[in-house]
C-alpha positions as a Markdown table, in Angstrom:
| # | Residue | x | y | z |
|---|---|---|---|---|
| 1 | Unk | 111.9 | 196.6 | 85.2 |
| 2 | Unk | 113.7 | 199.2 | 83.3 |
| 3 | Unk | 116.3 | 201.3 | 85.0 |
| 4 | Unk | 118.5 | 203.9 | 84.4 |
| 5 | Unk | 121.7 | 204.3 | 85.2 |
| 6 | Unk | 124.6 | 207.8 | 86.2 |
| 7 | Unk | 126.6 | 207.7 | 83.9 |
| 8 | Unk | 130.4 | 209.3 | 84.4 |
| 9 | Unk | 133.7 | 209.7 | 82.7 |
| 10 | Unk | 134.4 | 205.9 | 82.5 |
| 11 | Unk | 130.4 | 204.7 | 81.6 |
| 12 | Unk | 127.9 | 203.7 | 83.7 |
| 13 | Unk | 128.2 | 203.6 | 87.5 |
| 14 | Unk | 129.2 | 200.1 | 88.2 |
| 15 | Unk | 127.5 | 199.8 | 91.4 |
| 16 | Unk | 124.4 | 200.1 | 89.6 |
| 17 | Unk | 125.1 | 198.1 | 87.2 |
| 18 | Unk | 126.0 | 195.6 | 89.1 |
| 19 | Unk | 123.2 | 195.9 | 91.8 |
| 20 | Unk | 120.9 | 195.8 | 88.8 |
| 21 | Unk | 122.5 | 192.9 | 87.9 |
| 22 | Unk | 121.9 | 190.9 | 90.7 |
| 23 | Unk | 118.6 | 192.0 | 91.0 |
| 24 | Unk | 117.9 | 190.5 | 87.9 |
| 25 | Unk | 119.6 | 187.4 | 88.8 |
| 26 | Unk | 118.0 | 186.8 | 91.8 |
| 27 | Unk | 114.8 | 187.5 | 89.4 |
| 28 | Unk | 115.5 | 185.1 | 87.3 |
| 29 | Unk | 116.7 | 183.0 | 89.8 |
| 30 | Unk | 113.1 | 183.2 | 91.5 |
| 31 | Unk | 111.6 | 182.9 | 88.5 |
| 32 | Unk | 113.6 | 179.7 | 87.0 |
| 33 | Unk | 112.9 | 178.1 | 90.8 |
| 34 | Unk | 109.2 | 178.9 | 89.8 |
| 35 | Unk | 109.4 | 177.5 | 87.1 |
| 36 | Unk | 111.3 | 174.6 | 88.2 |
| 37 | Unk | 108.1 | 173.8 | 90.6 |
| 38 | Unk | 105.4 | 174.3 | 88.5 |
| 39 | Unk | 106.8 | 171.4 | 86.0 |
| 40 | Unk | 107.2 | 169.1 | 89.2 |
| 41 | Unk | 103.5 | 170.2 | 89.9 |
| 42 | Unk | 102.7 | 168.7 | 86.3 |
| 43 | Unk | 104.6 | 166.0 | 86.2 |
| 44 | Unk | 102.7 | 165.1 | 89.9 |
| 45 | Unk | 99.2 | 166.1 | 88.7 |
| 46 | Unk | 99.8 | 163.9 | 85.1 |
| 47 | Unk | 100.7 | 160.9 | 87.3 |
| 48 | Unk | 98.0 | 160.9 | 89.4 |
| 49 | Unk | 95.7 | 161.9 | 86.7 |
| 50 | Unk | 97.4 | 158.8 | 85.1 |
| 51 | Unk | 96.3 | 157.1 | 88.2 |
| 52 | Unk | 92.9 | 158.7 | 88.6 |
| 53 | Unk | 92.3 | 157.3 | 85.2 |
| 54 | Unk | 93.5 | 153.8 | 86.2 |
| 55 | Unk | 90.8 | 153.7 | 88.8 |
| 56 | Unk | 88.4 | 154.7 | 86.9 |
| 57 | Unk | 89.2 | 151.9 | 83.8 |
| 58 | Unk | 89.1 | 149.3 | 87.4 |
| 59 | Unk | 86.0 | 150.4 | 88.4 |
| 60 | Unk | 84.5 | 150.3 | 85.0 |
| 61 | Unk | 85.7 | 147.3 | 84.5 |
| 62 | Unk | 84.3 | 146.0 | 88.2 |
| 63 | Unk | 81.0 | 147.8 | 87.2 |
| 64 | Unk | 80.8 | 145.4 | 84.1 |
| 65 | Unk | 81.6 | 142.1 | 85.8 |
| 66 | Unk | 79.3 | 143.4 | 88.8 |
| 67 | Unk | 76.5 | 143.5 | 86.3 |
| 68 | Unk | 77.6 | 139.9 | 84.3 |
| 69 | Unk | 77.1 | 138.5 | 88.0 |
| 70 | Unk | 74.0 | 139.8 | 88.5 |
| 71 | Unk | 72.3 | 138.9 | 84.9 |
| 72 | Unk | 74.2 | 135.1 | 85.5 |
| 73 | Unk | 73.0 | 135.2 | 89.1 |
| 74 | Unk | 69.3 | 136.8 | 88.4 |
| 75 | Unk | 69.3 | 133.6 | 85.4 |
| 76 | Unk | 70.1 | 130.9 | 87.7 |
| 77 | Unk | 67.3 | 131.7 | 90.3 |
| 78 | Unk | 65.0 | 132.2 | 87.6 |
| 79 | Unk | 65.8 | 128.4 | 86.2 |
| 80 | Unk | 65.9 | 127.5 | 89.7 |
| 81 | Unk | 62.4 | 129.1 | 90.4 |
| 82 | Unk | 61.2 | 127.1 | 87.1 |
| 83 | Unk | 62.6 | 124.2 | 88.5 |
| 84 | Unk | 61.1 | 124.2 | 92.0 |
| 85 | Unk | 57.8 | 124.8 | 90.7 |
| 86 | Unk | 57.6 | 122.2 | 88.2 |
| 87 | Unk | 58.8 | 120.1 | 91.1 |
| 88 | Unk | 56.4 | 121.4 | 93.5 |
| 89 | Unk | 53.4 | 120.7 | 90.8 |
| 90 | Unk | 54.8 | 117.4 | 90.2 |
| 91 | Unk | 54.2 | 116.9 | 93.8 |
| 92 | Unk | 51.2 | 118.7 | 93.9 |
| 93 | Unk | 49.8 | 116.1 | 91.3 |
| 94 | Unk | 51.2 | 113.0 | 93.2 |
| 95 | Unk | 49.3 | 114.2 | 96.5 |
| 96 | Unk | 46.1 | 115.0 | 95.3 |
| 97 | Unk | 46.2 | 111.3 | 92.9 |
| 98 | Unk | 47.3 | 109.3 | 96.1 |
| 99 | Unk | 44.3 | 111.4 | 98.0 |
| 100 | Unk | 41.8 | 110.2 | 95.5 |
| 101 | Unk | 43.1 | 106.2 | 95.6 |
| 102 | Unk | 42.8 | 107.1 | 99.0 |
| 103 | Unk | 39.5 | 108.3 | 99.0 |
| 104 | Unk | 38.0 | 106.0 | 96.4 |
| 105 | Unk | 38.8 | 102.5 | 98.7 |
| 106 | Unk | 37.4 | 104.7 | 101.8 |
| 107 | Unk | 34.2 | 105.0 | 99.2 |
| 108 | Unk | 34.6 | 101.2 | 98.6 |
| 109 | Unk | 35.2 | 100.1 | 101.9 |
| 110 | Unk | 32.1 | 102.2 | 103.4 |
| 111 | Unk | 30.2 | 100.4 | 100.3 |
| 112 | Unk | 31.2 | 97.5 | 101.2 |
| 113 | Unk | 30.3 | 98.1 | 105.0 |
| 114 | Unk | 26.9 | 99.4 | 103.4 |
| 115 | Unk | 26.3 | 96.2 | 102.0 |
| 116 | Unk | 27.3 | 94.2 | 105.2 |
| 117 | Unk | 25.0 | 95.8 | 107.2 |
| 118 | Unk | 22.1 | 95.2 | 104.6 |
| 119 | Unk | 22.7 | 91.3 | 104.7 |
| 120 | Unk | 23.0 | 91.3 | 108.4 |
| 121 | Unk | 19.5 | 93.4 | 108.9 |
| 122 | Unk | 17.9 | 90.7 | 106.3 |
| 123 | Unk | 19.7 | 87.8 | 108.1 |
| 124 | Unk | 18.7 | 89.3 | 111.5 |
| 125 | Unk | 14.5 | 90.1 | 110.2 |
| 126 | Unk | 15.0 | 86.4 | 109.0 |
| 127 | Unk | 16.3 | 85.3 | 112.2 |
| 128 | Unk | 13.7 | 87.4 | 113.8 |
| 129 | Unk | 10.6 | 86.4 | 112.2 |
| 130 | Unk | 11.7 | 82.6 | 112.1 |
| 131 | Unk | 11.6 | 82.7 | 115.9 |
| 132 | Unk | 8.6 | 84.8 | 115.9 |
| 133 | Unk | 6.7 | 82.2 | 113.9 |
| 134 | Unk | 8.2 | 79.4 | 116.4 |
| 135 | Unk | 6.3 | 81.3 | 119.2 |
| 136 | Unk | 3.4 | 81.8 | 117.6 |
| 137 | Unk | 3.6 | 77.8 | 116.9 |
| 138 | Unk | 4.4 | 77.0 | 120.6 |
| 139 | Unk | 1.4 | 79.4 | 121.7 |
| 140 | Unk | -0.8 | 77.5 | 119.1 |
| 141 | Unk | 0.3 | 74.2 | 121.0 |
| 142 | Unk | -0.2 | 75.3 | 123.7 |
């Protein structure tokens, strides 16, 4: 902004001057008030850039306990899993032992039933062929 100024006996015009002056006043004026909200504007974006970085150190921090829980979590159904397996063979093995007692006195019982029947058919040919040979004696006598 340069400007020049009349110039008469006494100096420069003071109108000019002085209308220069406040030009440049109110420039600087403008320019301070500028100024004067840019820094506000930096001192807000610094605080929440201050903030910005806060959230960020939470959610890092959420992000690491997130994954803590899951390893601690992903740990206790594997033990868990162990444990209701060996449980489950456990049982497993109980079953099938109590269906072989189970089926080994069926075996036995059936045997025994087996060998029932066998002494009844011999009692019963016996009884049989006793009475048969008491007919053949009454025909004889007869």
């Amino acid at each position: 902004m340069v400007n020049k100024f009349s110039t008469s006996i006494q100096g420069y015009n003071k109108q000019e001057v002085n209308a220069f002056v406040n030009e440049v006043v109110t420039e600087y004026d403008s320019m301070l008030k500028k100024l004067k909200d840019s820094c506000e504007m930096i001192e807000t974006m610094k605080a929440e850039v201050k903030r910005y970085k806060e959230i960020e150190a939470t959610l890092n921090r959420t992000i690491l306990v997130a994954e803590e829980s899951t390893s601690t979590i992903k740990r206790a159904a594997y033990e868990e899993s162990k444990y209701i397996i060996e449980e489950a063979k456990r049982n497993a093995t109980k079953v099938v032992n109590n269906a072989l007692r189970k089926a080994e006195k069926i075996e036995e019982d059936a045997e025994s039933l087996r060998r029932k029947v066998s002494v009844y058919k011999r009692r019963f040919k016996a009884l049989l062929e006793s009475q048969m040979d008491e007919i053949e004696e009454f025909d004889e006598r007869m």
